[in-house]
C-alpha positions in Angstrom: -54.2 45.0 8.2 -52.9 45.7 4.6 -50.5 48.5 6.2 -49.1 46.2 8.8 -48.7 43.4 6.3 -46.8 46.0 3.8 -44.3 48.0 6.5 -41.3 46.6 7.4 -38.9 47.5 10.7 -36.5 49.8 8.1 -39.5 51.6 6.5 -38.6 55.6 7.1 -41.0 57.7 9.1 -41.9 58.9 4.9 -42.1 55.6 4.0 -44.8 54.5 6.4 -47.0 58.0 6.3 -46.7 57.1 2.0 -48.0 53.5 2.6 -51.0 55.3 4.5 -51.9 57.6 1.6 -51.3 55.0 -1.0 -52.8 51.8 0.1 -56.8 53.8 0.7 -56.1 55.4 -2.7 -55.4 51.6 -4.3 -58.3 50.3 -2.5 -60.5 53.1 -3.6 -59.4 52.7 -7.3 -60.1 49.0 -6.9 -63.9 50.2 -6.0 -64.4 52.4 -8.5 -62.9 50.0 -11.3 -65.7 47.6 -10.1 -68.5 50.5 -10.5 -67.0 51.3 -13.7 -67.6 47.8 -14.8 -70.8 47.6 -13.4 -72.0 50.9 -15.2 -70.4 49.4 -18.5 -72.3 45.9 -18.2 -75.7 47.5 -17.7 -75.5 49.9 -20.6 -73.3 48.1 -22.9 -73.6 44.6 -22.2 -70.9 41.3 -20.7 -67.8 42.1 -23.7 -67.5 46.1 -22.4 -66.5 44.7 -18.7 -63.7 43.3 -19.4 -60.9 46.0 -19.2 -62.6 47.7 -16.2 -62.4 44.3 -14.4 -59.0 43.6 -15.2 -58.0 47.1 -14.2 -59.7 46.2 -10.8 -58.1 43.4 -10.7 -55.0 45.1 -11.2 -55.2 46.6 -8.3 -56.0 44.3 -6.4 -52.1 42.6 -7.8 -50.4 45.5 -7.4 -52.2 45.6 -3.3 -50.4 41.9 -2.5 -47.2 43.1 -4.3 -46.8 45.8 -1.6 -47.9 43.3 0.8 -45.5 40.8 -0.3 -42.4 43.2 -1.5 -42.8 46.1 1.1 -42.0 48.4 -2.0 -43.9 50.9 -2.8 -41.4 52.0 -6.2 -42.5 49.2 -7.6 -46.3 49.1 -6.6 -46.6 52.8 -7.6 -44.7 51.4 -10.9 -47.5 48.8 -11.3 -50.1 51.5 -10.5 -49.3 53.9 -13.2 -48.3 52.0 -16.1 -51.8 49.9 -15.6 -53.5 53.4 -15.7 -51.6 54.9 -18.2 -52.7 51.4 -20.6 -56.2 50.2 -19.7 -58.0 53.4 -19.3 -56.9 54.1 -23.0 -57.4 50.9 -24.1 -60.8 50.9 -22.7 -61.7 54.6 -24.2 -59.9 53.0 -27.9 -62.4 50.0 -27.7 -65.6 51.9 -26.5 -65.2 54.0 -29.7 -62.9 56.8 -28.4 -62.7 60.2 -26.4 -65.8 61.6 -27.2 -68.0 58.7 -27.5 -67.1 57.4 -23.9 -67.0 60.4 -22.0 -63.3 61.1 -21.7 -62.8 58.0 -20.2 -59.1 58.0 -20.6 -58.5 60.8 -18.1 -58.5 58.4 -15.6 -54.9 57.9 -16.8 -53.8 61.0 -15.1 -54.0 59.3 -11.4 -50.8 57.8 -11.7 -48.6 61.4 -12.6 -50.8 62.5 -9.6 -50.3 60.1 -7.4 -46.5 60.4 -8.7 -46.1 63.9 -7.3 -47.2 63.0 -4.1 -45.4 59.3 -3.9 -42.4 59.6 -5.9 -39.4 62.5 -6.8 -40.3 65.1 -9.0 -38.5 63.7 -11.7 -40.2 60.7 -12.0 -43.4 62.3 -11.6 -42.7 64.4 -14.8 -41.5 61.7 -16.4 -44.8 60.0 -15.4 -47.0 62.9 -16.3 -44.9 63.5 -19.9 -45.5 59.6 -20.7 -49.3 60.3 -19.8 -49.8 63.1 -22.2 -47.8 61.5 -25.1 -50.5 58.2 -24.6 -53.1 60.3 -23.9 -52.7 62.5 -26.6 -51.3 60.4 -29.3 -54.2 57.4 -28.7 -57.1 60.3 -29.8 -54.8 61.1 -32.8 -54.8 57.5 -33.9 -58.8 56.8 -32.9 -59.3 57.7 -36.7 -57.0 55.3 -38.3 -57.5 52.4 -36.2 -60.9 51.9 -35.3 -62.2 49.4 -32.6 -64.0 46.2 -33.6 -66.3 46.5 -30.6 -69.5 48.0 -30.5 -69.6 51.6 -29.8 -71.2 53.8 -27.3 -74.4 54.6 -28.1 -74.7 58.4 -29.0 -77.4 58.9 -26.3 -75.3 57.0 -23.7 -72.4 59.7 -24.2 -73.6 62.5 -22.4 -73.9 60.5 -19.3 -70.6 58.6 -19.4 -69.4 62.3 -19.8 -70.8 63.2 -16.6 -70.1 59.8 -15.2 -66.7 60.0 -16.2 -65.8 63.2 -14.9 -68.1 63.4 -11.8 -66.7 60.2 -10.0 -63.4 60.9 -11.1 -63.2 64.7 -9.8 -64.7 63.4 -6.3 -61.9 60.6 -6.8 -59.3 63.2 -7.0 -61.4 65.4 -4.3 -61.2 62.5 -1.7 -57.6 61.5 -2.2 -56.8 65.3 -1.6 -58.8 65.2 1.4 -57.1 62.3 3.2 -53.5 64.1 1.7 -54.3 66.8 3.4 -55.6 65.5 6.6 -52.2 63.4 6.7 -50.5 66.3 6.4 -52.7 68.3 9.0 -51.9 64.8 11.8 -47.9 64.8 10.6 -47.8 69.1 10.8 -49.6 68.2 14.8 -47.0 65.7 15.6 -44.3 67.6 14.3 -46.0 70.5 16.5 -45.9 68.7 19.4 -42.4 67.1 18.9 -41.2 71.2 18.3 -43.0 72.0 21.6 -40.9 69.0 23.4 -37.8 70.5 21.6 -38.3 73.7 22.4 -38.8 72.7 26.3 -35.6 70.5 26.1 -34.0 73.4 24.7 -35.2 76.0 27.2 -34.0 73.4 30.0 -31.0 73.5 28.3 -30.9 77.0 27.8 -31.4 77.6 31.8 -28.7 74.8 32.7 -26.1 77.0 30.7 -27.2 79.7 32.5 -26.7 78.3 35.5 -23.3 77.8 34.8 -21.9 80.9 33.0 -23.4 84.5 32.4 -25.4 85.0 29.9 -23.0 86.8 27.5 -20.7 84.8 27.8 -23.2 81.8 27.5 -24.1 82.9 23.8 -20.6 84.0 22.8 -19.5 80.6 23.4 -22.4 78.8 21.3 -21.9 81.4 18.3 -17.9 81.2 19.1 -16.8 78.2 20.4 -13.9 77.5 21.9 -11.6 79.6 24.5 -12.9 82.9 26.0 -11.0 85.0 28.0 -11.2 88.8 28.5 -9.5 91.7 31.0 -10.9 93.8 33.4 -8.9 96.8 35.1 -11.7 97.4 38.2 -13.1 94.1 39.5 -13.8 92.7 43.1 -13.4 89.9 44.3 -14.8 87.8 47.4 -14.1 84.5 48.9 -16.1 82.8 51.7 -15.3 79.9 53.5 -17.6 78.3 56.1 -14.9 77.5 59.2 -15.0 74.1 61.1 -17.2 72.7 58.2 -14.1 69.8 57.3 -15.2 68.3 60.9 -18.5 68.5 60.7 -18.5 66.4 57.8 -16.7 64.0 59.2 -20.0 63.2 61.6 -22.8 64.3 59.7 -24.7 61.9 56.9 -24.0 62.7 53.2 -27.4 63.6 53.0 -27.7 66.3 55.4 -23.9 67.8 54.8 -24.9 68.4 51.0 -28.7 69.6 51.9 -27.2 72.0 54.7 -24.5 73.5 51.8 -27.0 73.6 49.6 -29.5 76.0 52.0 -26.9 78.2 52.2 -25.5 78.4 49.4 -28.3 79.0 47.5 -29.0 82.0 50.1 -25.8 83.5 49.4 -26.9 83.1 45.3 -29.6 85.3 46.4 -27.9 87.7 48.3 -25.1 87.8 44.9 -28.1 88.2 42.6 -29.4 91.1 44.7 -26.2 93.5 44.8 -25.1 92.4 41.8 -22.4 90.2 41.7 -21.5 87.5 39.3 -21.4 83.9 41.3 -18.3 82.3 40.2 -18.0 78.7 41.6 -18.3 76.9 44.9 -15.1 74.4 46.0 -16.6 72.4 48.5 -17.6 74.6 51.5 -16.2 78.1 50.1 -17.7 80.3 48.2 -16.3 82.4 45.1 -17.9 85.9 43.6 -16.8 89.0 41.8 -18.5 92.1 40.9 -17.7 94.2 37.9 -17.9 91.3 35.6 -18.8 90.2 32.9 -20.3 93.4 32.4 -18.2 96.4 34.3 -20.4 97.7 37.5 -20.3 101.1 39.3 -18.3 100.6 42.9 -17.9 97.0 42.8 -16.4 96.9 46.1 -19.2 98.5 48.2 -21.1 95.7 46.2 -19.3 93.0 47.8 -19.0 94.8 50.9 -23.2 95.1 51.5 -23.0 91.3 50.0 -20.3 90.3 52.4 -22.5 91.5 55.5 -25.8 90.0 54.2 -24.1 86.8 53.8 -22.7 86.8 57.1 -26.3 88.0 58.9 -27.8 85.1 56.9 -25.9 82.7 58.0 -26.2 83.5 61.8 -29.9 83.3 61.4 -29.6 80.0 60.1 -30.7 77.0 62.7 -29.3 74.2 62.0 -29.6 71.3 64.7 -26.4 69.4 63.7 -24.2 72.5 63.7 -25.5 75.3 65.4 -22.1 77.2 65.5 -21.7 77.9 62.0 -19.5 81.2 61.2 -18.1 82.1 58.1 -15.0 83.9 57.2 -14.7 86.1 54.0 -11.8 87.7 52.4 -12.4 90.3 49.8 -9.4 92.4 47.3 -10.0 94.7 44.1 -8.1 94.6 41.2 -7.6 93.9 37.5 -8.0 90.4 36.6 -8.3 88.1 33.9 -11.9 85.8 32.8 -12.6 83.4 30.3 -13.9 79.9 29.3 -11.0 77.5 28.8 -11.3 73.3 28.3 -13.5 71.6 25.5 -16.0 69.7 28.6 -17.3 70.6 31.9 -16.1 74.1 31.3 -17.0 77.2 34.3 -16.3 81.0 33.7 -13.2 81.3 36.1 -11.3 84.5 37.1 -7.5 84.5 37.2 -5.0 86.9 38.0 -3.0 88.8 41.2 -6.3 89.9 42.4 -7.7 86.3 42.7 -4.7 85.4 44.8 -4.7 88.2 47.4 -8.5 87.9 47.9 -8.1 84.2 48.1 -5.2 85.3 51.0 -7.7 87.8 52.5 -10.4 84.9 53.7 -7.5 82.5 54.9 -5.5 85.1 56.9 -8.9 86.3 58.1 -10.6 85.6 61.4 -13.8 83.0 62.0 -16.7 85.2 61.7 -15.3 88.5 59.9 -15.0 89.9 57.3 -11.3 90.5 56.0 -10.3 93.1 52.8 -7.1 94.4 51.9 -6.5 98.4 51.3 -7.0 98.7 47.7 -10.7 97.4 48.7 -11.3 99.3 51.6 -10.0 102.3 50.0 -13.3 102.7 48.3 -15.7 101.8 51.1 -14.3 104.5 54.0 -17.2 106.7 53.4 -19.8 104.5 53.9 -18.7 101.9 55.8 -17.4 101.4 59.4 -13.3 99.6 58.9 -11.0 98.6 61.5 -7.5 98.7 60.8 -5.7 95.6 61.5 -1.5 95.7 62.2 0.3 94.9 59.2 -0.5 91.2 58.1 2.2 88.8 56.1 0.8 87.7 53.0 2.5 84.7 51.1 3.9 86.0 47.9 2.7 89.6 48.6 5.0 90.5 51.9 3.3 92.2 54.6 0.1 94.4 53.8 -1.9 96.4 55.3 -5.8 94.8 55.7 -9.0 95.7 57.3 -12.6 94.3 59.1 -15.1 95.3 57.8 -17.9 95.9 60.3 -20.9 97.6 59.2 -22.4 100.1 57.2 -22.0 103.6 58.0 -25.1 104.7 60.5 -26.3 108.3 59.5 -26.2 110.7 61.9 -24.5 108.4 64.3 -20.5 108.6 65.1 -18.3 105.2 64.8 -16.0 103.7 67.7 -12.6 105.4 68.4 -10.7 102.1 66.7 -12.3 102.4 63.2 -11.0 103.9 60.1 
């Protein structure tokens, strides 16, 4: 109740976990100043009850000024300057340090409560003003003594133990409930880290989905635009043929869920030999191997993935479209990759080689698989080619350009029209 009344809406998460530690240490205090008193009436009589009530009651003030002001400065303010004063003042009228037991050390509550409520400067501050009081009110017990009656000799010993008993438990206890603060905010801050560190992983994976890893943590160590040539690096295109009419007739739903089956099958089949998925453009395809890390014979790796692809998508049933072919184009060459744009950014390949592979799938033929010389070059000893007459490529003039059909079955001849 006293914590609701005393937060307010632009209290800090430190704010609010101080009000929790403060207001049981007040209330304690306000306990113990009324045990104190107690203690004092039985063995000294109604006059020796005064300061230990008003030090209560103290407390209790300085309890409604953090209700009614929300400050807990000020109330800590309150706090120590009444336990720097009256605890002294008591010890001064009881007929000093010894005779009451040390009494006065109940001063030092407010520097400690200081360290834990208020900056380190203030709390030395605090602590300096306590041992200056404390220290310079036993020097002056000589020269000013207290009109009051004085602790018995007898009674002493036992406000001594008193004293220092209730107020090590009261410094005990108010460690105790520190600490177990401090144990809840260390769990919550756990299990905040925990959610953080899942948001991050998820993060972490999205990134990965998008570029390669390297090149993924280059860019968050290096931000900005990446880019880096490769001399040996294949390239492969696939586009899925009469797709543009079958999305005219086919639901949103089932064209995207129909891309997405096999594209993520082709993801697989990239994974598996080793290439490096680039992007997709609606219904084609775009991968390379020998980047971002170089690879040994690239091509053959985008030959066996070429096939695979092409296998996997015959064996797909799909109702709607059970005609689907595909038609790929692959080229080898040097080529240019990087990271450009500040938003939505993709690791994209640019360069001759790009172009002519790009050429390769659209001069190719629904249901093969079409790659220019400099990529079959590699592949004749384990693959089965057929040569193709001379083919005019935009940009490139006529060139010379291959089927692939197969690999290479041991011990078994190939057909009279391959390469």
């Amino acid at each position: 109740m006293i914590l609701k009344l005393a937060s307010r809406p632009t209290d800090s998460r430190k704010e609010l976990r101080d009000k929790k530690l403060f207001i049981p240490m007040l209330t304690v205090a306000v306990f113990l100043s009324l045990l104190v008193a107690l203690v004092q009436y039985l063995a000294l009589g109604p006059m020796q009850t005064i300061l230990p009530f008003v030090q209560a009651g103290m407390f209790v003030i300085i309890l409604a000024t953090l209700m009614f002001t929300g400050s807990l400065a000020i109330s800590h303010w309150m706090a120590f300057t009444s336990l720097l004063l009256i605890p002294t003042a008591n010890q001064w009228a009881l007929g000093g340090f010894v005779a009451t037991g040390g009494i006065g050390i109940w001063a030092v509550g407010g520097p400690f409560a200081g360290m834990i409520f208020r900056s380190r400067k203030e709390a030395m501050v605090q602590f300096s003003l306590f041992v200056v009081v404390f220290a310079g009110a036993i020097l002056m017990e000589r020269h000013f003594v207290s009109p009051w009656p004085r602790v018995p000799p007898e009674a002493s010993v036992y406000m001594l133990i008193g004293n220092m008993s209730v107020f090590l438990i009261y410094i005990m206890v108010n460690v105790l409930h520190f600490r177990y603060q401090r144990d809840e905010a260390q769990s919550a801050l756990g299990r905040e880290h925990q959610l953080l560190q899942k948001e991050q992983d998820r993060s972490e994976s999205l990134l990965l989905n998008v570029l390669p890893g390297r090149i993924a943590q280059r860019l968050k160590n290096e931000p900005g635009p990446i880019a880096e040539g490769f001399e040996r690096v294949c390239v492969l295109f696939a586009d899925i043929a009469n797709f543009t009419p079958l999305a005219e007739r086919l639901a949103p739903e089932k064209l995207v869920s129909m891309l997405n089956q096999i594209f993520s099958r082709f993801d697989e089949i990239c994974d598996a030999h080793g290439l490096e998925k680039i992007k997709t453009l609606g219904d084609a395809y775009m991968a390379a191997a020998g980047l971002p890390e170089p690879v040994d014979r690239p091509e053959a790796r985008c030959a066996a993935a070429a096939l695979e692809m092409q296998r996997s998508l015959s064996s797909e049933q799909f109702a709607e479209a059970r005609d689907l072919q595909i038609r790929i184009g692959i080229h080898s060459g040097p080529v240019v990759a990087g990271v450009i744009g500040k938003r939505k950014f993709i690791y994209d390949l640019w360069g001759d080689a790009v172009n002519v592979a790009s050429r390769m799938e659209s001069h190719g033929a629904v249901g093969r698989i079409h790659i220019s010389e400099a990529a079959a070059e590699p592949l004749r000893d384990a693959f089965t080619l057929e040569k193709r007459a001379p083919v005019e490529i935009k940009g490139k003039g006529q060139m010379q350009t291959y089927f692939l059909l197969d690999h290479i079955r041991q011990n078994k001849p190939g057909p009279s029209n391959t390469m």
